[in-house]
gemmi code that builds the backbone of each chain (N, CA, C; Angstrom):
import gemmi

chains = {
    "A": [
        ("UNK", (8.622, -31.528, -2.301), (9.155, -30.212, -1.990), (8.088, -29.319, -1.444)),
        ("UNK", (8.629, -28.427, -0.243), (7.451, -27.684, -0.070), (6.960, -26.427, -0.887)),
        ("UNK", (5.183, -26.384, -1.165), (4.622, -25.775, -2.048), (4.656, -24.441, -1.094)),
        ("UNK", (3.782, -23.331, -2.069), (3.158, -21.964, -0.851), (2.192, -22.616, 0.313)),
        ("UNK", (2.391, -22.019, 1.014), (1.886, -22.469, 2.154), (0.933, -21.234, 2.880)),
        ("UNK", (-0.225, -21.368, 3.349), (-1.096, -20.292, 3.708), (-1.744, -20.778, 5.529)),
        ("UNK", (-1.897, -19.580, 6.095), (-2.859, -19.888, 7.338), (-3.775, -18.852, 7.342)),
        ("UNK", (-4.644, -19.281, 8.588), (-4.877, -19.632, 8.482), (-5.752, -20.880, 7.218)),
        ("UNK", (-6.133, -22.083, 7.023), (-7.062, -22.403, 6.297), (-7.930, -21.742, 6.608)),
        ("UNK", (-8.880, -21.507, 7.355), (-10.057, -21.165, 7.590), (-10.279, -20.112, 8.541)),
        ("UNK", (-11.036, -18.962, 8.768), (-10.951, -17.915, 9.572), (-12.434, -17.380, 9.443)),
        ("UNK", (-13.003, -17.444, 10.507), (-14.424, -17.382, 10.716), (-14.197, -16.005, 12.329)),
        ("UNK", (-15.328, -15.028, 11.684), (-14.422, -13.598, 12.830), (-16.086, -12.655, 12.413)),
        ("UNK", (-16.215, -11.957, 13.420), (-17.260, -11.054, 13.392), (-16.757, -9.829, 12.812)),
        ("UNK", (-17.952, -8.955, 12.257), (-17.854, -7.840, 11.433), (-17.246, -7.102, 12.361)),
        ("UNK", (-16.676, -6.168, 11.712), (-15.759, -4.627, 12.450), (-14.606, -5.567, 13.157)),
        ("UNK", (-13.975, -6.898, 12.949), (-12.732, -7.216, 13.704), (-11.700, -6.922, 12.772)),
        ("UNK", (-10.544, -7.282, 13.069), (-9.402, -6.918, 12.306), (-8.879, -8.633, 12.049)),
        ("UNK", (-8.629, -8.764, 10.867), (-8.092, -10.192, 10.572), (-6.705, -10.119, 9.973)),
        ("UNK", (-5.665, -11.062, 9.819), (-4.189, -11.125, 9.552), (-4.285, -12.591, 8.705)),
        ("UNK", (-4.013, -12.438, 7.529), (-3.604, -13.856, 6.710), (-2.328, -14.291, 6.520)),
        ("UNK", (-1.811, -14.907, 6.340), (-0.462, -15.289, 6.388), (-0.156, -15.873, 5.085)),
        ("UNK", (1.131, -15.812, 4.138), (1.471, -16.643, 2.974), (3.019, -17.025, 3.429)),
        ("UNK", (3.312, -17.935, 3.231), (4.603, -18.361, 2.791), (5.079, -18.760, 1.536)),
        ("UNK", (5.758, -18.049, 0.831), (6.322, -18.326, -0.162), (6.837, -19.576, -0.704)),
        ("UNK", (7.317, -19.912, -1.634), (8.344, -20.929, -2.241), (9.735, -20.418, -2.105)),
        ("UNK", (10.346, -21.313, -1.530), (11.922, -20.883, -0.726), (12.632, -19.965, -2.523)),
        ("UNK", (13.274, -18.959, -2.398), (13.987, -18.194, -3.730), (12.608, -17.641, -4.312)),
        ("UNK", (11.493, -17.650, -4.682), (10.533, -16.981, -5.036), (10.787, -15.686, -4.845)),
        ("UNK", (10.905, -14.332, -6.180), (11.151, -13.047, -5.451), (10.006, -12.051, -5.536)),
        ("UNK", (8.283, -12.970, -6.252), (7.556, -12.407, -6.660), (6.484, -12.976, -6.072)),
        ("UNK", (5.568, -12.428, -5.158), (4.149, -12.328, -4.409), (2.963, -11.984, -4.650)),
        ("UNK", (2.051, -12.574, -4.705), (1.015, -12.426, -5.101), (-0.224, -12.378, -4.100)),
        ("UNK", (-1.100, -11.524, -4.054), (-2.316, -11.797, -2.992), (-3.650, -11.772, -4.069)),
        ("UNK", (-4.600, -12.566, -4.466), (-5.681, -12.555, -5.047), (-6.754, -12.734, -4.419)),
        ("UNK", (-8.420, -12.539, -4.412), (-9.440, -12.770, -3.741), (-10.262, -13.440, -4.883)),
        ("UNK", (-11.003, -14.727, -4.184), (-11.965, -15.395, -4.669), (-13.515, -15.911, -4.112)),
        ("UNK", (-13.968, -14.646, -4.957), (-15.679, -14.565, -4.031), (-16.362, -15.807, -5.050)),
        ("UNK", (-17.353, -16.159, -4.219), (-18.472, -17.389, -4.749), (-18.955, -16.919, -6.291)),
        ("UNK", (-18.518, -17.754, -7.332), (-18.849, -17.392, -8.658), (-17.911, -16.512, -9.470)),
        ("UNK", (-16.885, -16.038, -8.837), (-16.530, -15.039, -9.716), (-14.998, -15.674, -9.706)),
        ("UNK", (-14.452, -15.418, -10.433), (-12.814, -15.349, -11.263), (-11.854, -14.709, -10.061)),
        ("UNK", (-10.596, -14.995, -9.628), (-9.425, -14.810, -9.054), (-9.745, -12.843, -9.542)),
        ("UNK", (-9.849, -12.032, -7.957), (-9.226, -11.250, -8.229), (-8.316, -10.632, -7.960)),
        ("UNK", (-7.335, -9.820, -8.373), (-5.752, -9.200, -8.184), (-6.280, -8.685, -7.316)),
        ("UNK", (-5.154, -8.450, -5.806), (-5.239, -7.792, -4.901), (-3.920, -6.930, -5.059)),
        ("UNK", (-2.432, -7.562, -4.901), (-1.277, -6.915, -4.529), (-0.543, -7.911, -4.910)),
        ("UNK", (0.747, -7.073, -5.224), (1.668, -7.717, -5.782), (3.088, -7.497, -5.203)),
        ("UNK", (4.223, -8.442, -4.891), (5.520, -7.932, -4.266), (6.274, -8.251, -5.268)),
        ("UNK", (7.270, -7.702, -5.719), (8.169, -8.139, -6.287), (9.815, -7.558, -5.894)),
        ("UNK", (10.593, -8.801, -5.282), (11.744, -8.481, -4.563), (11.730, -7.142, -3.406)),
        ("UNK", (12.846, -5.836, -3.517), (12.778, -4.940, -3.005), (12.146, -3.765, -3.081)),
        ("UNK", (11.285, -4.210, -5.081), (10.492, -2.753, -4.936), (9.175, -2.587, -4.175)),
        ("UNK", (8.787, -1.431, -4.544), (7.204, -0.720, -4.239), (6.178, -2.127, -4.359)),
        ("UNK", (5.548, -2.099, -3.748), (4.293, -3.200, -3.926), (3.747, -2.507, -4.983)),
        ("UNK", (2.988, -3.417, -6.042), (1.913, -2.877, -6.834), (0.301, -2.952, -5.647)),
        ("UNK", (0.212, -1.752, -5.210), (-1.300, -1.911, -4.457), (-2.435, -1.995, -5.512)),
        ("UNK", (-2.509, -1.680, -6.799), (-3.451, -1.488, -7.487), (-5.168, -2.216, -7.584)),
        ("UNK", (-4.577, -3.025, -6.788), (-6.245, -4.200, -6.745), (-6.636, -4.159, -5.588)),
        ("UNK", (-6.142, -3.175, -4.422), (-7.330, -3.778, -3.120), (-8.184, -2.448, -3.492)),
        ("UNK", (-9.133, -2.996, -2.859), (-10.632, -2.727, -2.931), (-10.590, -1.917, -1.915)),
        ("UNK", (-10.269, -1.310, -0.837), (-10.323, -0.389, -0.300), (-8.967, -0.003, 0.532)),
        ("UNK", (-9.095, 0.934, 1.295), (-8.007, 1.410, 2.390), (-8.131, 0.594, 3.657)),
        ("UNK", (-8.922, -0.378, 4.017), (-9.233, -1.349, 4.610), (-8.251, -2.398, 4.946)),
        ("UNK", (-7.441, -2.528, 3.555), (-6.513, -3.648, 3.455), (-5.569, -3.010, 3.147)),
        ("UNK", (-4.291, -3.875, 3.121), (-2.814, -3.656, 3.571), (-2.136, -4.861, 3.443)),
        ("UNK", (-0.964, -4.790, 2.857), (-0.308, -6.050, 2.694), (1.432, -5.716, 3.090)),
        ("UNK", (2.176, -6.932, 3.647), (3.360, -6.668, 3.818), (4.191, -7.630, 3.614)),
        ("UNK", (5.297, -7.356, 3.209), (6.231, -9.085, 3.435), (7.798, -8.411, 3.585)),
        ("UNK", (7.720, -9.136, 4.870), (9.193, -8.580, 5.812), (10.224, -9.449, 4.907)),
        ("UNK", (11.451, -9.070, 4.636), (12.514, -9.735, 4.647), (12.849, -10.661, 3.074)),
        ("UNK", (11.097, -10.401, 2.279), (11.418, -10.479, 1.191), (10.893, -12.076, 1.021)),
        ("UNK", (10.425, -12.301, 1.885), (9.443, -13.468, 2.259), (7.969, -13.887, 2.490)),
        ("UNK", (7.994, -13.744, 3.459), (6.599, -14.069, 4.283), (5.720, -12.995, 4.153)),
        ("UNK", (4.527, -13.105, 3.679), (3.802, -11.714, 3.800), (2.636, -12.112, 4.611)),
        ("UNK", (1.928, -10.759, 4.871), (0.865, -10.815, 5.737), (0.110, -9.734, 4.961)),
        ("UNK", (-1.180, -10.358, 4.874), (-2.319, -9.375, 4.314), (-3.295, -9.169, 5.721)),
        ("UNK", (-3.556, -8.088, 5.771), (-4.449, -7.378, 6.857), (-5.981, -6.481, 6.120)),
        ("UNK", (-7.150, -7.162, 6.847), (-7.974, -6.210, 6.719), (-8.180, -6.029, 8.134)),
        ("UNK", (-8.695, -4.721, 7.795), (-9.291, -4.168, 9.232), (-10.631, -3.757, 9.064)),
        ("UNK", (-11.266, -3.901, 10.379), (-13.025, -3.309, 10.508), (-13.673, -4.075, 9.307)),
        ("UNK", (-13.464, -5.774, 9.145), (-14.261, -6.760, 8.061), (-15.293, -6.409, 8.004)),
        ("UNK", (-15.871, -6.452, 7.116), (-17.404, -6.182, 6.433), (-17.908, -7.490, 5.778)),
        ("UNK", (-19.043, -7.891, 5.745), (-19.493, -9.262, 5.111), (-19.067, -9.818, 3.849)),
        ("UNK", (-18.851, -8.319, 2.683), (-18.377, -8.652, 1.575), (-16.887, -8.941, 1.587)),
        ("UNK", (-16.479, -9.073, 2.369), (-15.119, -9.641, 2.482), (-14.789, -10.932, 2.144)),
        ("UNK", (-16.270, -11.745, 2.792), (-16.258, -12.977, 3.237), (-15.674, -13.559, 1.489)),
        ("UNK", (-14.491, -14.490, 1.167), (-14.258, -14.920, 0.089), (-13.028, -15.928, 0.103)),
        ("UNK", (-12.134, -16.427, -0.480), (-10.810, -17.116, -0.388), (-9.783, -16.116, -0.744)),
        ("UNK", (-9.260, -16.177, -0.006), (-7.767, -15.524, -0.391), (-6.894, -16.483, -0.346)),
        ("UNK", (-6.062, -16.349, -2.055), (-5.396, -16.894, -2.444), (-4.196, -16.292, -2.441)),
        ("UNK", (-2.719, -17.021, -2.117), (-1.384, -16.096, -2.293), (-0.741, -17.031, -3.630)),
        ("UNK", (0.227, -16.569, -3.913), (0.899, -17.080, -5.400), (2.395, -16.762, -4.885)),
        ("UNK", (3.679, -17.667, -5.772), (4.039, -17.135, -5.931), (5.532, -17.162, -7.159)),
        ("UNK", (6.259, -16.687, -7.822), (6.773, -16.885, -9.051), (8.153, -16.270, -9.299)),
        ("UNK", (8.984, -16.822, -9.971), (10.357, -16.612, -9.376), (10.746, -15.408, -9.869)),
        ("UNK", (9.764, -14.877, -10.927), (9.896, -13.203, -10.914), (8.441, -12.678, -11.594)),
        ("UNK", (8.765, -11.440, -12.055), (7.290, -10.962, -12.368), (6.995, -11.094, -13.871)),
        ("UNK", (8.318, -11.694, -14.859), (7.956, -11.735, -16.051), (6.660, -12.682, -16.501)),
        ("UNK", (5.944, -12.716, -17.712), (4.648, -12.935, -17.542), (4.789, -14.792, -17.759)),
        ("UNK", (6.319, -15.024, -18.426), (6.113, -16.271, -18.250), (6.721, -17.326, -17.059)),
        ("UNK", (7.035, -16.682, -15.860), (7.007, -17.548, -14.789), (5.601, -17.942, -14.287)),
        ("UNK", (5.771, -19.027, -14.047), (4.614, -20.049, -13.845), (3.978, -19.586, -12.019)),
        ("UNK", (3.090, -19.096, -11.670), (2.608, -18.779, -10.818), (2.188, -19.826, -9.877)),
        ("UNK", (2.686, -20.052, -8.623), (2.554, -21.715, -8.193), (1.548, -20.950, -6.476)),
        ("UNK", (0.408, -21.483, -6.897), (-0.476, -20.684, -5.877), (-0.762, -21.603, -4.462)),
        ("UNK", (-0.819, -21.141, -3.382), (-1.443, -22.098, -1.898), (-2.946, -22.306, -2.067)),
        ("UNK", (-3.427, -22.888, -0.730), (-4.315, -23.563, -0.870), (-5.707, -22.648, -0.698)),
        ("UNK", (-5.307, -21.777, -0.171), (-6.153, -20.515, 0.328), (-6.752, -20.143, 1.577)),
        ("UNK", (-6.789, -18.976, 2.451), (-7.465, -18.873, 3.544), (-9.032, -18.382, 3.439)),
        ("UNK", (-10.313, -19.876, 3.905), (-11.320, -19.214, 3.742), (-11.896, -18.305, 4.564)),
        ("UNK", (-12.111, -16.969, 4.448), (-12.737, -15.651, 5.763), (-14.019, -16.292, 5.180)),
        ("UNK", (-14.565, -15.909, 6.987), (-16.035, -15.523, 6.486), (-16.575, -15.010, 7.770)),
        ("UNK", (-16.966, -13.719, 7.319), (-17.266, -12.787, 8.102), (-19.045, -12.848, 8.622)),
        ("UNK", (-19.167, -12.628, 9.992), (-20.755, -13.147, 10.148), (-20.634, -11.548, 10.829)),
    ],
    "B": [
        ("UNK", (-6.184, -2.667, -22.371), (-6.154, -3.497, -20.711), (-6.442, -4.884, -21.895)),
        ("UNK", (-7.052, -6.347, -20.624), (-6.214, -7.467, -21.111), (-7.533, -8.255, -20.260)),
        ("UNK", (-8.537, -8.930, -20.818), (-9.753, -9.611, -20.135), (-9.855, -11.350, -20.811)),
        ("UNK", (-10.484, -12.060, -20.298), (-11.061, -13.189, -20.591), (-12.758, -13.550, -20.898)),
        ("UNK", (-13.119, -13.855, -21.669), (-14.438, -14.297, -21.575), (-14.725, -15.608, -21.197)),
        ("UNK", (-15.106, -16.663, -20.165), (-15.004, -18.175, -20.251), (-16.418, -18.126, -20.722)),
        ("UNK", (-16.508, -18.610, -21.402), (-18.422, -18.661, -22.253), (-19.496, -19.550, -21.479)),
        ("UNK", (-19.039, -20.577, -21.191), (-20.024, -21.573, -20.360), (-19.375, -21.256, -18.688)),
        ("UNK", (-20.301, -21.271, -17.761), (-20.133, -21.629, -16.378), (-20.084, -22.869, -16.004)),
        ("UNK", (-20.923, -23.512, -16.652), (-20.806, -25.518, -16.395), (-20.965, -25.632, -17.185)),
        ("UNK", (-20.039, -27.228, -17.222), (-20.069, -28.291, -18.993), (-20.410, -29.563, -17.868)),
        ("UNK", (-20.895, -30.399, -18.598), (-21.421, -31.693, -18.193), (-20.725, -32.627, -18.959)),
        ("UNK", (-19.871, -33.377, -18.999), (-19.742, -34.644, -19.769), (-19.943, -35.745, -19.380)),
        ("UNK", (-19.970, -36.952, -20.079), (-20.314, -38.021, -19.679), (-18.408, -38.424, -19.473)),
        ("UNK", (-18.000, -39.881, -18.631), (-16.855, -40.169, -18.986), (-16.221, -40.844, -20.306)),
        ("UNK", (-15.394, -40.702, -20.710), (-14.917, -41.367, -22.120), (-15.230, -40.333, -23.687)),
        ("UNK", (-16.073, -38.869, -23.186), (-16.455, -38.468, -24.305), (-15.625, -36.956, -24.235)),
        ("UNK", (-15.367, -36.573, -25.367), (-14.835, -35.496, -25.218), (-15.063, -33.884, -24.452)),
        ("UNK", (-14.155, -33.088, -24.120), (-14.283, -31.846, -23.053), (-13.366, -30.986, -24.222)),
        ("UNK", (-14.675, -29.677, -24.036), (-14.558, -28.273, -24.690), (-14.696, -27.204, -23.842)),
        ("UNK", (-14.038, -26.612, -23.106), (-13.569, -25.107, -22.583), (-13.317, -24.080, -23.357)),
        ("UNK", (-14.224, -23.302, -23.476), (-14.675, -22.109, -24.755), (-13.487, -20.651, -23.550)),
        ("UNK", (-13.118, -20.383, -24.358), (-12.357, -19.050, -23.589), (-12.326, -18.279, -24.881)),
        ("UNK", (-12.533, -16.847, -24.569), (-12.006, -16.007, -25.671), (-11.344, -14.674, -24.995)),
        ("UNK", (-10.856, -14.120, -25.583), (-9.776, -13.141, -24.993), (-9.875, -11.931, -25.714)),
        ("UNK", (-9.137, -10.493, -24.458), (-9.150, -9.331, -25.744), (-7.615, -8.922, -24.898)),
        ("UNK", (-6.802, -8.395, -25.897), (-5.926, -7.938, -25.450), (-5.227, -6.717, -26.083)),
        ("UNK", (-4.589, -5.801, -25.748), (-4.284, -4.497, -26.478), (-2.164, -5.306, -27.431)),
        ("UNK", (-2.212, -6.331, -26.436), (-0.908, -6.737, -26.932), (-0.953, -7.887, -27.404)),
        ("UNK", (0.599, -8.832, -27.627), (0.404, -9.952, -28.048), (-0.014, -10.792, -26.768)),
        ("UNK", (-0.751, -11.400, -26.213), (-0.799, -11.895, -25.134), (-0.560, -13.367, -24.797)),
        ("UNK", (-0.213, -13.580, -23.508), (0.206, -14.930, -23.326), (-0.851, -15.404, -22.293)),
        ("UNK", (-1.165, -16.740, -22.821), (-2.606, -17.651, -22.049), (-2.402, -18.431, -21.425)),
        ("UNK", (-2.944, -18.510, -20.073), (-2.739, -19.636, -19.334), (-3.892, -20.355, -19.432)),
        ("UNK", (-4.204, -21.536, -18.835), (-5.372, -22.142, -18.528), (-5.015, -23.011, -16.960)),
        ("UNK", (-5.378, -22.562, -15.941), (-5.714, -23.331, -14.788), (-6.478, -24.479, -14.067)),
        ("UNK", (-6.340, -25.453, -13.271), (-7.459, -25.922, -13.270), (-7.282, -25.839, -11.193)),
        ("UNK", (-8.329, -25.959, -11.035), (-8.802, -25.987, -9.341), (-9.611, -26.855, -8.840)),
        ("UNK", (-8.942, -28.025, -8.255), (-9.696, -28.997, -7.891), (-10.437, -28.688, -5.895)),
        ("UNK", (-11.182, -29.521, -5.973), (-12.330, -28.701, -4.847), (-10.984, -29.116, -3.650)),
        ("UNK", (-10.925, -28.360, -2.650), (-10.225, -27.546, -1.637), (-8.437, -28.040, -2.049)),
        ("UNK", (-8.332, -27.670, -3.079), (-7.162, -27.733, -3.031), (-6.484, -26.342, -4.273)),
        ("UNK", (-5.260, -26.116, -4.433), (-4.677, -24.943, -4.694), (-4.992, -25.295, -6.184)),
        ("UNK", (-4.651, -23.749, -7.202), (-4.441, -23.596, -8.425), (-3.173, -24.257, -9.429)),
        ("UNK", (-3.703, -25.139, -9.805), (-2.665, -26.185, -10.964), (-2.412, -25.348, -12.268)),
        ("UNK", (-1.145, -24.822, -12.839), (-0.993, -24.560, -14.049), (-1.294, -25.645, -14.685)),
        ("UNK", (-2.293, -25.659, -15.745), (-2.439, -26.721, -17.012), (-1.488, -26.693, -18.032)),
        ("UNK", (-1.645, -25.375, -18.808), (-0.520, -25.461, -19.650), (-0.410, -24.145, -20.215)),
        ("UNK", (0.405, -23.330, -20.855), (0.470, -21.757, -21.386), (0.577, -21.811, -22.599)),
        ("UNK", (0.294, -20.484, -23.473), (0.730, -19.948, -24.629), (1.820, -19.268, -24.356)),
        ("UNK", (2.927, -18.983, -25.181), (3.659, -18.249, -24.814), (4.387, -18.020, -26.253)),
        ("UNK", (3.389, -17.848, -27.245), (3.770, -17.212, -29.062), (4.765, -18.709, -29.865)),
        ("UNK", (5.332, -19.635, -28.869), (6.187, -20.654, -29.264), (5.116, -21.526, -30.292)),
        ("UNK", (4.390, -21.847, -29.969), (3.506, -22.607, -31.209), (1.925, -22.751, -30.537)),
        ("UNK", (1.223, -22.509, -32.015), (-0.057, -22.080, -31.654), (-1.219, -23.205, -30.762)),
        ("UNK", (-0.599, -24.743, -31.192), (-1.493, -25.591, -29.979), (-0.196, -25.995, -29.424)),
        ("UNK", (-0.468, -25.289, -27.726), (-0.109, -26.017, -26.790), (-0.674, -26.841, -26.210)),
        ("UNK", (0.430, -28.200, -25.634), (-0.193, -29.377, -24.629), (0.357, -29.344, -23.654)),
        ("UNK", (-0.826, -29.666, -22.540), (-0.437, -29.667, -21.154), (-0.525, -31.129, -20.803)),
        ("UNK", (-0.755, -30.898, -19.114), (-0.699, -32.412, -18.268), (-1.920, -32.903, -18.205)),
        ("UNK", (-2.232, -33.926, -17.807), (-3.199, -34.971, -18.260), (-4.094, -35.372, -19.360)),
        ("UNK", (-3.388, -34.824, -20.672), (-4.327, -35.004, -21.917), (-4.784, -33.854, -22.394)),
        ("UNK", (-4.657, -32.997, -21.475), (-5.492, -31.409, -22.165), (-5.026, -30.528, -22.850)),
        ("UNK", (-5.034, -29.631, -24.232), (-4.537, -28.758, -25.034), (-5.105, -28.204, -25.500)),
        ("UNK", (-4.699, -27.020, -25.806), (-5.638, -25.819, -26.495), (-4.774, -25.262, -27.215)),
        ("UNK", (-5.342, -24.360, -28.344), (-5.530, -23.818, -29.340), (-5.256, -22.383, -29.754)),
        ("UNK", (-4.135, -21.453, -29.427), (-4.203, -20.552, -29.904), (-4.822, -20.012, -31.078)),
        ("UNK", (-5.986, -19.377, -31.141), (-6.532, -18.681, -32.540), (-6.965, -17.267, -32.802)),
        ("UNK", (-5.846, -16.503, -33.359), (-5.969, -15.116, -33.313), (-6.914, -14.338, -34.020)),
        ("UNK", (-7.109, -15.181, -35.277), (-8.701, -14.563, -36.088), (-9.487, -14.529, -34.921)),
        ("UNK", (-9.596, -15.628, -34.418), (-10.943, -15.804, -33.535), (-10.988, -15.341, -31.981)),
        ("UNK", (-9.305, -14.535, -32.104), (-9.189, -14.488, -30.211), (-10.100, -15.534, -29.510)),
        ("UNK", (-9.550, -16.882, -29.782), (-10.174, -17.705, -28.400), (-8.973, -18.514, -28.492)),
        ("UNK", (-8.933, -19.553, -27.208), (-7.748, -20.308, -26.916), (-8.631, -21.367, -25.982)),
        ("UNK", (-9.387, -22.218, -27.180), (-10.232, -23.591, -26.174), (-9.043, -24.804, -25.559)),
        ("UNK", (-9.819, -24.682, -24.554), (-9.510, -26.042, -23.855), (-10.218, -27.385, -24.123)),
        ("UNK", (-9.566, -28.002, -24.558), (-9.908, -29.620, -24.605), (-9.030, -30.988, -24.567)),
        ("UNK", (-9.662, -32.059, -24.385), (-9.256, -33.240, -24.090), (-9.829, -34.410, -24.735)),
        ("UNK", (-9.571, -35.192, -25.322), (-10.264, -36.411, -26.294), (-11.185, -36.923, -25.706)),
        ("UNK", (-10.733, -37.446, -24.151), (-11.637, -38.466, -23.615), (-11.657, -37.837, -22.215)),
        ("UNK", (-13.233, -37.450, -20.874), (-12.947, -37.323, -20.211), (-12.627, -38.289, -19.200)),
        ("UNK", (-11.985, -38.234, -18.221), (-12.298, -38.670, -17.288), (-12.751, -38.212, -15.328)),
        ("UNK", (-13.061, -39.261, -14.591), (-13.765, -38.802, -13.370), (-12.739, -37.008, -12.518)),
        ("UNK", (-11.624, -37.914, -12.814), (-10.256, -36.640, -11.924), (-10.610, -35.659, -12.658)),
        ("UNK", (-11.334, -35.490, -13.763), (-11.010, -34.348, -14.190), (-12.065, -33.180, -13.903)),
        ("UNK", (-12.840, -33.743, -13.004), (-14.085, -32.717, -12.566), (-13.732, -31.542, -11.644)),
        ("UNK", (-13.540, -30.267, -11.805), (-12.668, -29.698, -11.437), (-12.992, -28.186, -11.635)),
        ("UNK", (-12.831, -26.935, -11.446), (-12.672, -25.897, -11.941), (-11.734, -25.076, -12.836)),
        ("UNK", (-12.029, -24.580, -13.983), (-11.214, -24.444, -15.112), (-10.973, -22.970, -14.994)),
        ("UNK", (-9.782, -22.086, -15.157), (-9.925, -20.603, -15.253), (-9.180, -20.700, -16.553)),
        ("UNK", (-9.384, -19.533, -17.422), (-8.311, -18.871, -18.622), (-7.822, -17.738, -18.235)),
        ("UNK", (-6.759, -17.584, -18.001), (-6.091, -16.620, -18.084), (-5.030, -15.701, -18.824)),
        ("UNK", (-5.235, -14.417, -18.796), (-4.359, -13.669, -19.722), (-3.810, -12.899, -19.238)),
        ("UNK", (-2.459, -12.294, -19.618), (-1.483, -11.296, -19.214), (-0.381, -11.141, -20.650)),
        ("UNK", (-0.445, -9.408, -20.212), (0.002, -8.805, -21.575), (1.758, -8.653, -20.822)),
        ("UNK", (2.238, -7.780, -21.700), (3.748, -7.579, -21.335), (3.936, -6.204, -20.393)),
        ("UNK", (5.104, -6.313, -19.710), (5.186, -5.228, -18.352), (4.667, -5.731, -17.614)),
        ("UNK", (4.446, -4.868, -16.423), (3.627, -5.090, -15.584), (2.214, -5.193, -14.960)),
        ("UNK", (1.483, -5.466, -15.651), (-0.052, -5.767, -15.902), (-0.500, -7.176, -15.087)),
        ("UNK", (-0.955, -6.997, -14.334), (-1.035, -8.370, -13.383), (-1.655, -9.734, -14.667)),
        ("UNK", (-2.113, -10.800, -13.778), (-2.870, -11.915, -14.626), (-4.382, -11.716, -14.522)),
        ("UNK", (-5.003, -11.601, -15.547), (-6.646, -11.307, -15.930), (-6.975, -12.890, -15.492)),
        ("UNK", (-7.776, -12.627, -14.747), (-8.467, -14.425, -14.706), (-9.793, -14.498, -15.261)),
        ("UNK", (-10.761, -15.647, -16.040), (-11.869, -15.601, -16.074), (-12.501, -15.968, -14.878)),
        ("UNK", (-14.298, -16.218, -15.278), (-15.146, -16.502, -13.734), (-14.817, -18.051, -13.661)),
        ("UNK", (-13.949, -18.920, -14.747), (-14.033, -20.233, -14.686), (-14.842, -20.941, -15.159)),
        ("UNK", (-14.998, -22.066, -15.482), (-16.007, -23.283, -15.780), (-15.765, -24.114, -15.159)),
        ("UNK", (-17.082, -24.484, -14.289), (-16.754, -26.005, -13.623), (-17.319, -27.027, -14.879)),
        ("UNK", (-16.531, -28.260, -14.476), (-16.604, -29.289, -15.426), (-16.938, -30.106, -14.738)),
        ("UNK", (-18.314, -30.926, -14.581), (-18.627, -32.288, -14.210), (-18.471, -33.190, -15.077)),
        ("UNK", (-18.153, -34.831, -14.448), (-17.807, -35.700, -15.557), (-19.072, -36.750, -14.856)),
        ("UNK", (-19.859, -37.532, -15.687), (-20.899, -38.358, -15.342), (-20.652, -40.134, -15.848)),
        ("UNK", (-20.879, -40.557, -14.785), (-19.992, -41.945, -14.742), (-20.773, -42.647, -15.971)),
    ],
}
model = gemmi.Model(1)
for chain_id, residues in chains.items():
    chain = gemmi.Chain(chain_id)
    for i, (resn, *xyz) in enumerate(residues, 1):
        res = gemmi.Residue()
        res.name, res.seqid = resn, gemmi.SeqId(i, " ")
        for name, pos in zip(("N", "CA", "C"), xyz):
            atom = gemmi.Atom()
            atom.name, atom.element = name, gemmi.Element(name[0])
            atom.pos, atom.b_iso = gemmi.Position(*pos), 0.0
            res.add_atom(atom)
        chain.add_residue(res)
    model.add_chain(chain)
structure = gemmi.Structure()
structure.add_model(model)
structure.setup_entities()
């Protein structure tokens, strides 16, 4: 069956460009997840979708980033004007709702790395 | 709020001998534990959860841990290792509402033939 699905894998882009990640969900999934994973450190929360409400923005790290998912699907995370500390995995998730015991079924990740 | 401690960054085992994943936790609620594992370029595997139903849960390939609330920790272990299992380990916690999932920094686990 198909899992989350992410693009690019890999994304290699100079500082000050604007980059677009892509997640695809698990088909009925109504809950989204965007996390970042820098060298050494633990999954961190970026944004969260769940069905038709408000995104939880509470974890990006700056006004830089932006996340969207049209139609209750597909999302797209955007940074703009990358900075080196960007450079990390972004991971998407995703879970058939937001209660704490749906099982979070994550993609493979897109690696940035910003030169 | 709702954190993880993973205590070791690397464990070394030999194969055939037992694997200990030290996690300890703080949480303002009753909290529910995951444990992950991440094998090199590939996505995040649920291992297995707490979820208050009984205090040792077992997951997939041999591995279970320990709910222990005196001690807020919830170790990961396995009797015997083996090679597949060299891998990256996270603990994770999440309280009730809407409070995202706390991840730790992980433990990688090497297994030595």
């Amino acid at each position: 069956g198909a899992g989350v699905s992410q693009s690019p894998s890999n994304k290699v882009t100079e500082k000050g460009k604007d980059v677009e990640l892509r997640c695809d969900p698990i088909s009925g999934h109504t809950a989204l997840y965007w996390y970042r994973q820098s060298l050494g450190q633990g999954l961190e929360f970026l944004i969260y979708f769940q069905g038709n409400s408000a995104p939880d923005k509470s974890g990006l790290p700056s006004d830089r980033f932006s996340a969207e998912r049209t139609g209750g699907s597909v999302s797209t995370l955007t940074i703009q004007r990358t900075q080196q500390e960007d450079s990390a995995v972004y991971l998407c998730a995703s879970s058939l709702g937001r209660e704490w015991w749906n099982e979070q079924f994550f993609g493979p990740g897109t690696r940035l790395t910003v030169l | 709020a709702q954190s993880v401690t993973q205590l070791d960054s690397h464990v070394s085992v030999s194969e055939g001998t037992p694997v200990l994943l030290r996690c300890n936790y703080s949480s303002s609620y009753s909290p529910s534990l995951f444990w992950y594992v991440q094998h090199p370029n590939k996505g995040l595997q649920l291992l297995l959860k707490y979820t208050s139903a009984a205090t040792l849960v077992k997951g997939i390939n041999g591995f279970e841990a320990e709910f222990k609330k005196s001690e807020t920790s919830f170790h990961l272990t396995k009797p015997s290792a083996h090679m597949s299992d060299a891998a990256e380990y996270f603990c994770v916690v999440s309280g009730v509402g809407n409070t995202p999932l706390v991840f730790g920094k992980g433990t990688r686990l090497s297994v030595i033939a």
